[in-house]
C-alpha positions as CSV (number, residue, x, y, z in Angstrom):
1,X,82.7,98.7,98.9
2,X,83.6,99.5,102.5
3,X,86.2,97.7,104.9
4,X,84.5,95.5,106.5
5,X,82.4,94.3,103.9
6,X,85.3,94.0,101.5
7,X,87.3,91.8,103.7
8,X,84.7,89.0,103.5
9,X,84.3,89.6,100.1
10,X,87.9,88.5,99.4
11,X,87.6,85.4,101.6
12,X,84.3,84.5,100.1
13,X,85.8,84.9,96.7
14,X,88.7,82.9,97.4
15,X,86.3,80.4,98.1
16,X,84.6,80.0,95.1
17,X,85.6,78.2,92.4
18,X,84.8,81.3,90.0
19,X,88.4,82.7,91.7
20,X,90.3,79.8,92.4
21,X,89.0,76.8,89.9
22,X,91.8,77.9,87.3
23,X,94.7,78.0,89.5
24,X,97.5,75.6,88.5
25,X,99.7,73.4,90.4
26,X,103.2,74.9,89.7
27,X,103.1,77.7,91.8
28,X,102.1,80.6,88.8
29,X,99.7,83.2,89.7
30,X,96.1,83.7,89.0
31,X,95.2,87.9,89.4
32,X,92.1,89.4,88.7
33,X,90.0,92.4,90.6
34,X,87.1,92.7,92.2
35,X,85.6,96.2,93.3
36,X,89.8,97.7,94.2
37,X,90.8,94.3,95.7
38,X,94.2,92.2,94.0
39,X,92.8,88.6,94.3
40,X,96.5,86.9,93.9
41,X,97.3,83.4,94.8
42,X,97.2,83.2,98.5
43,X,98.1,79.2,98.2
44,X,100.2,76.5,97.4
45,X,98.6,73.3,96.6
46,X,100.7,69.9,97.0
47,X,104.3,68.7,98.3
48,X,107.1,71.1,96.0
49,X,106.7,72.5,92.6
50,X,108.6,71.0,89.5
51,X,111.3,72.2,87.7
52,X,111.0,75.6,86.7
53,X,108.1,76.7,87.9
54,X,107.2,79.9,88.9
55,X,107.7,81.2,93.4
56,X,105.0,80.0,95.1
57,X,103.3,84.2,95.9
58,X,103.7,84.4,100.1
59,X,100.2,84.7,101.4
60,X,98.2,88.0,101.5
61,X,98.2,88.9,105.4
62,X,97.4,92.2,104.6
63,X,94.8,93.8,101.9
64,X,94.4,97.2,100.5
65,X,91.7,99.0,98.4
66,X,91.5,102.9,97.5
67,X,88.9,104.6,96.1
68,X,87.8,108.1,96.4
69,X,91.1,109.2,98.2
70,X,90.2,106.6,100.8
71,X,92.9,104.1,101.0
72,X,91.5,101.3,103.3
73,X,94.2,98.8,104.8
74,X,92.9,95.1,106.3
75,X,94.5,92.9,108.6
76,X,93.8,89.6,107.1
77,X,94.6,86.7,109.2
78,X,92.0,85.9,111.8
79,X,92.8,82.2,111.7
80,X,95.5,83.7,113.6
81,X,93.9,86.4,115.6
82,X,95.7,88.9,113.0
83,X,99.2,88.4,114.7
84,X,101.9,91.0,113.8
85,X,104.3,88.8,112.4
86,X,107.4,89.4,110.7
87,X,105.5,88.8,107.4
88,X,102.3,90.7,108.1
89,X,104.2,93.9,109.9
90,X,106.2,93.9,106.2
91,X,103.1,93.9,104.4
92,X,101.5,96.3,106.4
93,X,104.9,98.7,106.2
94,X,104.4,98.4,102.2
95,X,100.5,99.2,101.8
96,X,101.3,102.1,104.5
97,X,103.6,103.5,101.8
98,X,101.9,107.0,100.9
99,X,104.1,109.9,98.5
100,X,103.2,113.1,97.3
101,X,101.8,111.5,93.9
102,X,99.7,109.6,95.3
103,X,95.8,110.1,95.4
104,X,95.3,109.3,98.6
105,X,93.6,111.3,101.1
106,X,93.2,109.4,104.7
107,X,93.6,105.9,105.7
108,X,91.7,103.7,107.4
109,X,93.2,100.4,109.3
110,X,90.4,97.4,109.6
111,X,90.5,93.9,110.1
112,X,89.6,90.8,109.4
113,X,87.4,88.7,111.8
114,X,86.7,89.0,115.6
115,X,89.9,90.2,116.4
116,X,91.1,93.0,115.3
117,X,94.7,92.0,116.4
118,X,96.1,90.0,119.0
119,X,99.8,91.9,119.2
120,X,102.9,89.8,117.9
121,X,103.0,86.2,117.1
122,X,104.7,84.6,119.9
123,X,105.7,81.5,117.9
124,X,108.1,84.2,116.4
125,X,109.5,85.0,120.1
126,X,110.7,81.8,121.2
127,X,114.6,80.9,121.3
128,X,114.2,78.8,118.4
129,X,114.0,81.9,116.0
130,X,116.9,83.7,117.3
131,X,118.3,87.2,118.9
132,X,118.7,88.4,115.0
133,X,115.1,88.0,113.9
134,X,113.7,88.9,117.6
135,X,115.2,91.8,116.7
136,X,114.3,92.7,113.4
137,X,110.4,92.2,114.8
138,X,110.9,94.5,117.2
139,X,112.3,97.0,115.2
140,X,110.1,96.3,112.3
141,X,107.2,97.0,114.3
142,X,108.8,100.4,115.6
143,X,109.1,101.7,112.3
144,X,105.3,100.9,111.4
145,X,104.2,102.6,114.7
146,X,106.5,105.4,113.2
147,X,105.7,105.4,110.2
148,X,101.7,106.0,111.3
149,X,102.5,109.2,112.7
150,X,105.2,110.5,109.9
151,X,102.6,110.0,106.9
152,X,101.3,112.9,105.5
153,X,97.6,111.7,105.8
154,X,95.9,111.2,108.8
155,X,94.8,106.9,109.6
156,X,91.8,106.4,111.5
157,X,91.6,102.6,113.0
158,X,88.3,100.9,112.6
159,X,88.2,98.8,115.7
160,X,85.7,95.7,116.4
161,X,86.6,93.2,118.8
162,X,89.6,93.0,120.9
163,X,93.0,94.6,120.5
164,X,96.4,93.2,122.6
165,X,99.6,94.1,123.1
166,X,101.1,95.3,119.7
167,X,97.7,95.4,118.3
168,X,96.6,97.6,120.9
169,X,99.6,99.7,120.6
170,X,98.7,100.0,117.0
171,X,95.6,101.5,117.6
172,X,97.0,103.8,119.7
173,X,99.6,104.8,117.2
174,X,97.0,106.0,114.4
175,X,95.7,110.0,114.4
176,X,92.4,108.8,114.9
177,X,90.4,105.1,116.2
178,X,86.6,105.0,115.8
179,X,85.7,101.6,117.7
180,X,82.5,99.5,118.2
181,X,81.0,99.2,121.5
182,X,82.4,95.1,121.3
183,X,85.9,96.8,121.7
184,X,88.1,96.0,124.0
185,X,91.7,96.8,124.9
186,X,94.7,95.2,126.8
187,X,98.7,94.9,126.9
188,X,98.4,91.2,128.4
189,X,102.6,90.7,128.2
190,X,103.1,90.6,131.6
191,X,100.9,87.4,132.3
192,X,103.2,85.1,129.4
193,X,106.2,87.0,130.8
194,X,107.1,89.6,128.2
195,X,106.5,92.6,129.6
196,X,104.8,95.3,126.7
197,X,107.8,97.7,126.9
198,X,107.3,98.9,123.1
199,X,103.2,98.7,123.0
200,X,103.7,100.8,126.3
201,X,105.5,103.8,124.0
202,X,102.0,104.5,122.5
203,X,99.6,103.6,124.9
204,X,101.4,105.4,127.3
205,X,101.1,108.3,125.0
206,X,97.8,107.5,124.7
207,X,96.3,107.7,128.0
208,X,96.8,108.9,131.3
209,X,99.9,107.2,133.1
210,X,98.5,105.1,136.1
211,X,96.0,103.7,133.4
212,X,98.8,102.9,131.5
213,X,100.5,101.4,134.2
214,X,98.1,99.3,135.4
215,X,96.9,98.0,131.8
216,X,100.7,97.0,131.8
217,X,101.6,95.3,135.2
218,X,97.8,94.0,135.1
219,X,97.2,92.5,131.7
220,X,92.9,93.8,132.6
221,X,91.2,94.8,129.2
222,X,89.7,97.9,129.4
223,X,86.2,98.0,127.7
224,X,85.7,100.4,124.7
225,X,84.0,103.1,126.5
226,X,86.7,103.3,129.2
227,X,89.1,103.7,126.3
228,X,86.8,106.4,125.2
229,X,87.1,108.0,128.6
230,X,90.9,107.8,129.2
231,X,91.7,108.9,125.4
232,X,92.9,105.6,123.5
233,X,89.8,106.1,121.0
234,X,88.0,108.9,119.2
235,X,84.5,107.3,119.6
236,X,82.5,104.8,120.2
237,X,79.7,103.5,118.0
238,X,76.9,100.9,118.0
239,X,79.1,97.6,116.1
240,X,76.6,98.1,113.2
241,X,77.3,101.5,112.7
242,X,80.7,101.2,112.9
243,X,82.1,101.1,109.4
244,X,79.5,104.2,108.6
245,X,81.0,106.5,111.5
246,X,84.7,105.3,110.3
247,X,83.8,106.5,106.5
248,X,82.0,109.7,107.4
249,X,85.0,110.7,109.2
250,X,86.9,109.7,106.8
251,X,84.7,111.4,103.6
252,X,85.0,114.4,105.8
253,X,88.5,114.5,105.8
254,X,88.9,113.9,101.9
255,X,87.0,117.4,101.8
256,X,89.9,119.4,103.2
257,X,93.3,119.9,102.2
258,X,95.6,117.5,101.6
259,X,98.6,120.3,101.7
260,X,97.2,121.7,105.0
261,X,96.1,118.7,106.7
262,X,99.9,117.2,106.2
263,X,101.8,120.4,107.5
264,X,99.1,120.2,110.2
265,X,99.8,116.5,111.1
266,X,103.6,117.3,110.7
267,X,103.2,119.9,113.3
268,X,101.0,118.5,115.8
269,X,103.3,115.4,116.1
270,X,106.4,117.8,116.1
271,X,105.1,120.3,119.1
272,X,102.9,118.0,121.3
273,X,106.1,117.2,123.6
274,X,108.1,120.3,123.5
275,X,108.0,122.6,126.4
276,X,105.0,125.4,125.3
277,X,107.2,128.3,124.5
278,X,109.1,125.9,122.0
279,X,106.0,124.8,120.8
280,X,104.7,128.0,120.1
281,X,107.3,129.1,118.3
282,X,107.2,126.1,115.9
283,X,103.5,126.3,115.6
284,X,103.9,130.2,114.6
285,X,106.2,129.1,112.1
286,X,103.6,126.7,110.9
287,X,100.7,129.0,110.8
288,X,102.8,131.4,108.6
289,X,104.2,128.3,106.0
290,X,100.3,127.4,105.9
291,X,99.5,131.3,104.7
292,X,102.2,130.7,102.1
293,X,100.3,127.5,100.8
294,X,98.1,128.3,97.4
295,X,95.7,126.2,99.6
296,X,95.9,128.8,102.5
297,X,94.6,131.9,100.2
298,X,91.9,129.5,98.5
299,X,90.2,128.9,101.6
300,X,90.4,132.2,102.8
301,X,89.0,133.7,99.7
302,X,86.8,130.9,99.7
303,X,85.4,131.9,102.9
304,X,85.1,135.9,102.0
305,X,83.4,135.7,98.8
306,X,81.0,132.9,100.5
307,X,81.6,129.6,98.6
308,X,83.1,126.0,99.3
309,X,87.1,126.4,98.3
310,X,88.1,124.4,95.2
311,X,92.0,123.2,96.4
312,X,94.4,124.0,93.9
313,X,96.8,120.8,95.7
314,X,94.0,118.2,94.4
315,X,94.2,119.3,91.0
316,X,97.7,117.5,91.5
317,X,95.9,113.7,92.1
């Protein structure tokens, strides 16, 4: 089942009583699956729990399925426009987690809902919460932007609707963003009076500077085929064909290397803002580490005796 699509099968599920009708009152859990998706108790029902009883589970803001290699990540709390909260940016660090054993291949970063996200939560920002967990937001967030960038599979972002401030800095932080032509784009800080100082570490490295700029003193959105033109997105696609476009990309991927494509990543990410003779002289080192790679010699002698290459690294998944 593809992102979209398995998104609103969870909520629909959680819905029916064929999910939900045996969950009890003291807080346990009820788990079952459903085409790659944990259905666990997203819920408490009452005032407390007696003595004894099982932690109340926190509530799934963030929902992962793999299959195929294809590890697909959803933001999944439109009632709140997907806010990066403290909670969800946790979640979203843990189902990010990728390691040489794993099976994966790519990742793609969806939604739930009309919004794809609407940047932090700003109940989180007032003086009520504190310096220390202002903080620890921040910082949380940097090291999912991070993160992105540092695994050794590419994410592509699956965009439909609008994406502010953090959010939008988190589409500009994946390898690759496909988004429908509903898309839109904006770092809106400046208008409740927090300026988008970390969103503006991405975006700006994103697109062209006075565009950055002026999405950042301005708050304007920028439309999806203007994010086309000034480099925040891939593509742009018909809303309908969206989640298509995103897997074909992604099924294409899936087809290569893993080995390669993560010293490739590694490298890109490593060169793009070093002066070009330093950069050079990384990527030759790279080119050479990649001939050393059993994957290396089977694509060249793939591509001499004339057949598809059979990767010796995804005989390790």
């Amino acid at each position: 089942m593809s992102a979209p699509s398995s998104c609103a099968f969870l909520n629909f599920a959680l819905k029916r009583s064929y999910c939900v009708r045996r969950l009890v009152l003291d807080g346990s859990k009820y788990k079952g699956n459903k085409n790659g998706w944990t259905l666990t108790r997203l819920f408490s029902i009452g005032q407390g729990r007696p003595s004894g009883a099982a932690e109340v589970q926190p509530k799934q803001l963030v929902l992962s399925s793999e299959q195929k290699g294809i590890r697909t990540i959803c933001l999944n709390d439109p009632q709140k426009r997907n806010a990066l909260s403290l909670a969800m940016l946790e979640q979203l660090q843990d189902r990010l987690k990728v390691d040489h054993r794993d099976p994966t291949r790519v990742i793609i970063l969806t939604a739930n809902g009309p919004v794809f996200s609407a940047g932090h939560d700003l109940k989180e920002l007032t003086t009520a919460y504190g310096h220390d967990y202002h903080q620890k937001v921040f910082h949380t967030c940097s090291l999912v932007m991070t993160m992105i960038q540092d695994l050794p599979v590419p994410v592509i972002a699956q965009v439909s609707g609008l994406a502010t401030a953090a959010g939008c800095q988190l589409v500009a932080s994946c390898d690759i963003a496909v988004a429908s032509e509903k898309a839109k784009f904006a770092t809106p800080g400046v208008n409740v009076g927090l300026f988008c100082s970390t969103p503006a570490v991405a975006v700006g490295r994103s697109v062209p500077r006075k565009v950055a700029m002026e999405m950042l003193f301005t708050g304007f959105p920028i439309t999806a085929q203007e994010a086309l033109q000034h480099g925040l997105v891939s593509r742009v696609v018909p809303d309908n064909h969206l989640e298509q476009e995103t897997m074909r990309i992604a099924e294409k991927i899936c087809e290569t290397s893993k080995d390669v494509v993560a010293l490739g990543k590694a490298t890109f990410y490593a060169q793009i803002n070093l002066e070009r003779k330093q950069a050079y002289s990384l990527s030759e080192k790279a080119m050479v580490d990649n001939l050393a790679l059993v994957d290396g010699q089977e694509g060249i002698k793939a591509f001499v005796e004339k057949r598809k290459p059979v990767w010796p690294s995804s005989k390790k998944d």
